[in-house]
N, C-alpha and C positions, 0 to 999 in steps of 0.2 A: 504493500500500500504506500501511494504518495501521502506523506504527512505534510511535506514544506509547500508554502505557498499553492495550497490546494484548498480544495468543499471538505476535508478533514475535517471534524471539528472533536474537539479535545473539552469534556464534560468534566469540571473539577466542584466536587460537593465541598462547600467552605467559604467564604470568600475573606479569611483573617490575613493576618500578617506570613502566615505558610503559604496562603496560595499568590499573595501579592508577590512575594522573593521565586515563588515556581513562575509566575508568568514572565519574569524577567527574560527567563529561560525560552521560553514559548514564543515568545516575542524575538529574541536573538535568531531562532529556526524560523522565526514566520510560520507557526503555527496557529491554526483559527483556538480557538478559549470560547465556552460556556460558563457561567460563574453563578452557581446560584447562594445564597444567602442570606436569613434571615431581616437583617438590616439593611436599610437603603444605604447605608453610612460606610459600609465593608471597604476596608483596606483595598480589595481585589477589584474595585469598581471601575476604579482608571486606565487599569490595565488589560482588562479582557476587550475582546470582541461583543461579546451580549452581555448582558448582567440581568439576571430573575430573582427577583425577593421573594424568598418564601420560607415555608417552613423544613427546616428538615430532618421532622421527626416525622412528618404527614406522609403518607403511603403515594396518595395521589402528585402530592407535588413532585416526590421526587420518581414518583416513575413517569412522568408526563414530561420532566426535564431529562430523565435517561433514553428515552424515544427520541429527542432531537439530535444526539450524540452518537458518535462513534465507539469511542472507548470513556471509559469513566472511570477517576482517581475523585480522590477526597484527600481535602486537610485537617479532619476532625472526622473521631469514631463516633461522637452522636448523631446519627443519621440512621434512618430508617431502614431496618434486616429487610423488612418484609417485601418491600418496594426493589432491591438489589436485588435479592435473589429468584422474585420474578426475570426482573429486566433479563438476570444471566440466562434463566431458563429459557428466554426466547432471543439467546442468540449474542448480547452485547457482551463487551470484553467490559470484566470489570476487574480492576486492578488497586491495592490487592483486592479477593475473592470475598465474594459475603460468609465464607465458610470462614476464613483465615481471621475477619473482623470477627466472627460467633465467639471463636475463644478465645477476644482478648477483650471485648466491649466490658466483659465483664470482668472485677481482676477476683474474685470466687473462681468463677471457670477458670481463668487465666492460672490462677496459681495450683488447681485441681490437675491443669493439662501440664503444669511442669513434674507434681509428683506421679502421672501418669506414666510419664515420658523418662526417668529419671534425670531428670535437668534441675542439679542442687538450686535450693531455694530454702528460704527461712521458713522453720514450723509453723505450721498456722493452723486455725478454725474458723471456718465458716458458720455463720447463722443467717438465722431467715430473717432476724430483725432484732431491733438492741435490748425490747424486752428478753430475748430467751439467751442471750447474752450477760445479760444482767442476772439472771436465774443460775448460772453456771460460775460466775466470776469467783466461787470461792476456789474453783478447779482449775484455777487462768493462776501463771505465774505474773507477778508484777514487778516492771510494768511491762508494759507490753504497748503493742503501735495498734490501733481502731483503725479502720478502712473501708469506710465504703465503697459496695461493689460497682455502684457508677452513679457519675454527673462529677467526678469527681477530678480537678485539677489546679495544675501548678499549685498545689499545695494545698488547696483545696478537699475536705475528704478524707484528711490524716489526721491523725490526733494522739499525741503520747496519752496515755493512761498511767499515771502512777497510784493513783488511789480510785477506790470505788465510785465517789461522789463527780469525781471527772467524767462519768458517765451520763451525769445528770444533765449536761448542754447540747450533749449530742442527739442527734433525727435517731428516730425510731424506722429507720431502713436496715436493709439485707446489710452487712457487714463480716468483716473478719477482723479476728483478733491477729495478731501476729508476734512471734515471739521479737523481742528486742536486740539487735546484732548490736558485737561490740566490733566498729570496724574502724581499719585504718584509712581507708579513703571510700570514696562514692566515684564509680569510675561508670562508660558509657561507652557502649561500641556500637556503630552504625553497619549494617548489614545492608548490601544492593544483590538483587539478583532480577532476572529477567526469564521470561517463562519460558526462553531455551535453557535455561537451569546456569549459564553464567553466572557467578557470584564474587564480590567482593567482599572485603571489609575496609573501612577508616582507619584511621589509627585510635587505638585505646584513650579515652579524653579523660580525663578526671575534673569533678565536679565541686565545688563550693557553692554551700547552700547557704541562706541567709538564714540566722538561728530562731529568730520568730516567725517569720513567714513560710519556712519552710521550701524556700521558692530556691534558684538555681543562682546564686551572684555573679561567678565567675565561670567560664568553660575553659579548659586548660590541654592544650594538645603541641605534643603527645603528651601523654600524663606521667609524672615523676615518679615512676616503678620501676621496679625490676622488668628485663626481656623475661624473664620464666613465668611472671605475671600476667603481664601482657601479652603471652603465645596462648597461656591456659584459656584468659580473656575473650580474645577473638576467636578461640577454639570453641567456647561456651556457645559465646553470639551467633557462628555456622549450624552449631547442631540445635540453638533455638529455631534457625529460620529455618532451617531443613525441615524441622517437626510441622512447625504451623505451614509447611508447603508454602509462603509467601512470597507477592510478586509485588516489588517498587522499596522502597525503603523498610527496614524496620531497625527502630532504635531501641539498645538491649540497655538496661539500666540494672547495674550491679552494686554489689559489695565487696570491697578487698578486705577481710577478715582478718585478724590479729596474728595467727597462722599460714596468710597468706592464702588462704582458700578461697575461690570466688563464687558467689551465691546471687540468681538473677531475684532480682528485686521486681520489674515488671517492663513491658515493651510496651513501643508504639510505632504502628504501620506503615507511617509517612515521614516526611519531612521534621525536625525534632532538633528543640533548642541546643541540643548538644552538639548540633552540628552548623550550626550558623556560623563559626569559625573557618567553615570550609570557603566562604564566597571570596574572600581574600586569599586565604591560607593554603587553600588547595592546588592540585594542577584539574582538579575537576571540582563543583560544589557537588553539595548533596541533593542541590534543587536539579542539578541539568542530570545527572544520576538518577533522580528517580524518574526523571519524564524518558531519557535516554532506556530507563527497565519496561515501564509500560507501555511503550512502542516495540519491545522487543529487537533495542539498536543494541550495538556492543555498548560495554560500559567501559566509563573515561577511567582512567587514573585516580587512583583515590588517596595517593599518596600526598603529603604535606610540601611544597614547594620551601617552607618555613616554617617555624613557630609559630605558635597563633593562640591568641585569650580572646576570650570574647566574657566582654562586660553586659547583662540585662540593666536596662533604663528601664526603671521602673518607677509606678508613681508615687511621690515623696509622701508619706504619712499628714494626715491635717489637710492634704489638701484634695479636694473633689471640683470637678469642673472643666471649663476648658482650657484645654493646655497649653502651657509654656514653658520652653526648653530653652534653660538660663545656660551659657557659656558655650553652647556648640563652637560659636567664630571661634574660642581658646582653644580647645581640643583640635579641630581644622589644624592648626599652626605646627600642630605636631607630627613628625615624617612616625609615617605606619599608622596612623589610625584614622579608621573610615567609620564615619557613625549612619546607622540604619534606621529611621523615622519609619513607625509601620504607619502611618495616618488616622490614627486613633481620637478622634477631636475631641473627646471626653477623656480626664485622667481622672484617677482614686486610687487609693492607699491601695501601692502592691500591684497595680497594674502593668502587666506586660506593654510599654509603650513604646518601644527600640532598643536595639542592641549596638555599640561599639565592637569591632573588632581592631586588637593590634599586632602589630607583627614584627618581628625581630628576628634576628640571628641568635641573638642570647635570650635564653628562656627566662631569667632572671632580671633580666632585661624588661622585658614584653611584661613580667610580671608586675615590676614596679610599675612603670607608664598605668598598665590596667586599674591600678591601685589609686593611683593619683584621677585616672579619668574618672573612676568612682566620686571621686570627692569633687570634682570638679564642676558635671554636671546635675542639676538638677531639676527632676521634671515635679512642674509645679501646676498650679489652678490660676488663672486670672484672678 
């Protein structure tokens, strides 16, 4: 099939700041873009071809958007099983598969199909909801981590538990307890494969996470490990994607254990903050990588040209409303650092609202600059 400058059209469920940095890509090939999205306001708006507001939990919306499309990716797992898995039955490529989303929409199944599969992962329990959770908690080591099984993100959804009455704020949904890892880093490997079974991996990233939000501050590639680490690593992340058969991106999120054991924490199918790093840092991103997998093209290089940090701009605490991003021109001034505005016109405490990327020869390097750019800009409210 001609994809480039052709009646191809290329159906992406999302339209966030994932699918805005994928159509960059799409755009580069001259590829036609469908975009559908809740919000009239979506990052993704400027950059596609069509733009459809809807919903995309609604059966009808998105299978009436999957009939104008040739193939169909998404940038977000909430989106409608039932509508996909018709659309597939009559014929559309959908990448990855409604089958491959079934076992991770949810992270109960999700962490069911890693003890299925023996793919290490931290003990856990499933319940049907927080009351009969709460009925059991004398049987729960404490503390332990609460998770709900979905709607659940960027830190959203998690909750230490150190005592019983901690349970008193939390939703009465499906959840899992999980036991508590004592680890030495939070590390992330990006997995590409293409439905001729070609596969790659990224380099191993290691993660810093902000201690109350829970949220990701820094992405650090390659991650300051041991090679025996990092082979075990991306050894994990193949035989995650192998199991879930997956086609386009999938990001593996781990734990490096005190013992150096690695235990997957949870995935996701697409495009994924741990790899924003790649648009500078790479000799391929992870955006032109995943459209390069669900076209079925060979895949780029996934090798690091450089170092590479990537800083979340996130929205500053206190303030809500519409945004203003204090000191970009300063950061500009600086060689190696590119800052990425996803077009978010609303900010709030904690808000995904852009990322910096920096880049250096010295990792120590890159790291300071990252450090200072933190401090430096801030996104705020009029």
């Amino acid at each position: 099939m001609n994809y480039f400058s052709s009646d191809f059209k290329l159906g992406i469920l999302g339209g966030g700041q994932l699918g805005k940095m994928l159509l960059f890509d799409t755009r580069k090939f001259d590829i036609q873009t469908y975009v559908l999205d809740p919000s009239d306001e979506a990052p993704s708006k400027i950059a596609c071809n069509k733009f459809f507001q809807g919903d995309l939990m609604d059966y009808e919306t998105v299978y009436n958007f999957g009939k104008q499309v040739d193939v169909l990716t998404f940038e977000i797992e909430l989106v409608n099983l039932e509508a996909l898995t018709q659309l597939e039955n009559e014929g559309l490529k959908i990448y990855p598969s409604p089958k491959t989303l079934k076992g991770i929409q949810n992270k109960g199944v999700q962490k069911d199909f890693y003890a299925k599969n023996n793919i290490p992962t931290a003990p856990f329990e499933r319940f049907e909801n927080l009351d009969q959770l709460k009925s059991k908690i004398n049987d729960l080591k404490l503390p332990f981590v609460w998770k709900c099984t979905e709607f659940g993100y960027d830190g959203n959804g998690v909750k230490i538990v150190r005592q019983a009455s901690d349970l008193d704020a939390l939703p009465n949904v499906e959840c899992i307890a999980e036991t508590m890892v004592s680890f030495k880093n939070e590390l992330a490997v990006i997995v590409v494969r293409n439905p001729s079974g070609e596969m790659k991996t990224y380099p191993v990233v290691e993660m810093e996470f902000h201690p109350e939000a829970n949220q990701v501050e820094y992405v650090i590639c390659p991650a300051r490990i041991d090679d025996k680490v990092a082979k075990k690593a991306r050894s994990i992340a193949l035989q995650v994607s192998e199991n879930f058969n997956h086609v386009g991106l999938l990001a593996v999120e781990m734990f490096q254990t005190q013992d150096d054991e690695i235990l997957v924490n949870e995935v996701a199918p697409r495009p994924h903050n741990s790899g924003h790093y790649s648009i500078e840092a790479s000799y391929t991103s992870q955006f032109e990588n995943h459209l390069r997998a669900i076209l079925d093209l060979p895949l780029g290089n996934t090798d690091s040209k450089v170092a590479g940090i990537m800083v979340n701009l996130v929205g500053a605490e206190g303030h809500s409303g519409n945004v203003v991003y204090e000191n970009i021109e300063t950061i500009l001034g600086w060689n190696g650092v590119t800052p990425h505005i996803y077009g978010k016109k609303q900010t709030r405490p904690f808000r995904k609202m852009g990322h910096v990327t920096i880049v250096n020869e010295n990792m120590a390097e890159a790291r300071r600059i990252a450090q200072e750019v933190k401090e430096t800009i801030k996104v705020i409210s009029q």
